[in-house]
C-alpha positions as CSV (number, residue, x, y, z in Angstrom):
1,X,0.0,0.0,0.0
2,X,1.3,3.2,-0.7
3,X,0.5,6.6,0.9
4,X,0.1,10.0,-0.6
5,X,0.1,13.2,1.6
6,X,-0.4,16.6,-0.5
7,X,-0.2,19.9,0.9
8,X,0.3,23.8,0.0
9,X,3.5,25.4,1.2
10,X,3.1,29.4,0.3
11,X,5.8,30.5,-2.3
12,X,8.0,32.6,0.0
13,X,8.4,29.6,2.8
14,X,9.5,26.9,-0.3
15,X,13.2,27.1,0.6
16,X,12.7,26.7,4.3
17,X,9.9,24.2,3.8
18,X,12.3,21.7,1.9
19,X,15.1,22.6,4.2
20,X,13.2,21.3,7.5
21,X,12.0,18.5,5.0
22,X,15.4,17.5,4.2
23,X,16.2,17.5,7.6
24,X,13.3,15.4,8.8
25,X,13.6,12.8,6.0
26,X,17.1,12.1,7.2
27,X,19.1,9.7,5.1
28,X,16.5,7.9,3.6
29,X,15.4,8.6,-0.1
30,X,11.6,7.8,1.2
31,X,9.3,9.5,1.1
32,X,9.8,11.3,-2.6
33,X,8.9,14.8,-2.3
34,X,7.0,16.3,-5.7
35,X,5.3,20.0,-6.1
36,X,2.9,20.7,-8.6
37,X,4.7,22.7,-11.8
38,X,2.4,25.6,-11.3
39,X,1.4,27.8,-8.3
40,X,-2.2,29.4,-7.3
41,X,-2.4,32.5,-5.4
42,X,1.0,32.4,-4.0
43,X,0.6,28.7,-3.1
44,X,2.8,25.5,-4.1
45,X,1.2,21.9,-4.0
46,X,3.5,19.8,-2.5
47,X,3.1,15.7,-2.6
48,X,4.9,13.1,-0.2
49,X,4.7,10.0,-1.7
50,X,5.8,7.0,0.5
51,X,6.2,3.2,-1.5
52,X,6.5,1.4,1.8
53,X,5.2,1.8,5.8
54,X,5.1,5.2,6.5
55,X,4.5,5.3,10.0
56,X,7.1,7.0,12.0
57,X,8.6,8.7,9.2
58,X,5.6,10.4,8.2
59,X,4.6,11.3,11.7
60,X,8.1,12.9,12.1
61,X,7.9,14.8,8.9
62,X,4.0,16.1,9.1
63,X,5.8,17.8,12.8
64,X,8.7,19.3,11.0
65,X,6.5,20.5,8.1
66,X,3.8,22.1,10.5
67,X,5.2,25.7,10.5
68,X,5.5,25.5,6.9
69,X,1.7,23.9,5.7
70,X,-0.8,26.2,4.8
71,X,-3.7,24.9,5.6
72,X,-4.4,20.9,6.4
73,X,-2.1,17.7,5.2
74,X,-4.4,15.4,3.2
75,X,-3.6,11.6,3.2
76,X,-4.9,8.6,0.9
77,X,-4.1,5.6,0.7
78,X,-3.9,3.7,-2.6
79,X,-3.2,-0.3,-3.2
80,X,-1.5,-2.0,-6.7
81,X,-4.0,-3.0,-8.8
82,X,-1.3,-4.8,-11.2
């Protein structure tokens, strides 16, 4: 099962926000961080996408990205179909 967590991270936090990502994420190269290409009223869309348990590592990152989220982290789950 894989998770997806999006998010909007205003324009003028972006370097901060994926410093304190980097940070949090630590070594690992999980989860993949992705933005949108485009922005909407000063906004960026930001997607975690984790392959394997998230668990801790998502926990840990959703508090080091707190100061940075505008607005509410949104998480789905999706399963292989194939």
């Amino acid at each position: 099962m894989a998770l997806y967590v999006y998010y909007r991270v205003p324009e003028a936090d972006a370097a901060a926000a994926l410093a304190a990502f980097r940070v949090a994420r630590g070594a690992s190269d999980e989860p993949r961080l992705m933005r949108r290409p485009d922005s909407a009223q000063g906004l960026q869309t930001w997607m975690e996408v984790y392959d394997s348990a998230a668990g801790e590592a998502e926990a840990r990152i959703a508090a080091a990205m707190a100061a940075w989220v505008s607005g509410e982290r949104h998480l789905e789950h999706f399963v292989p179909l194939a």
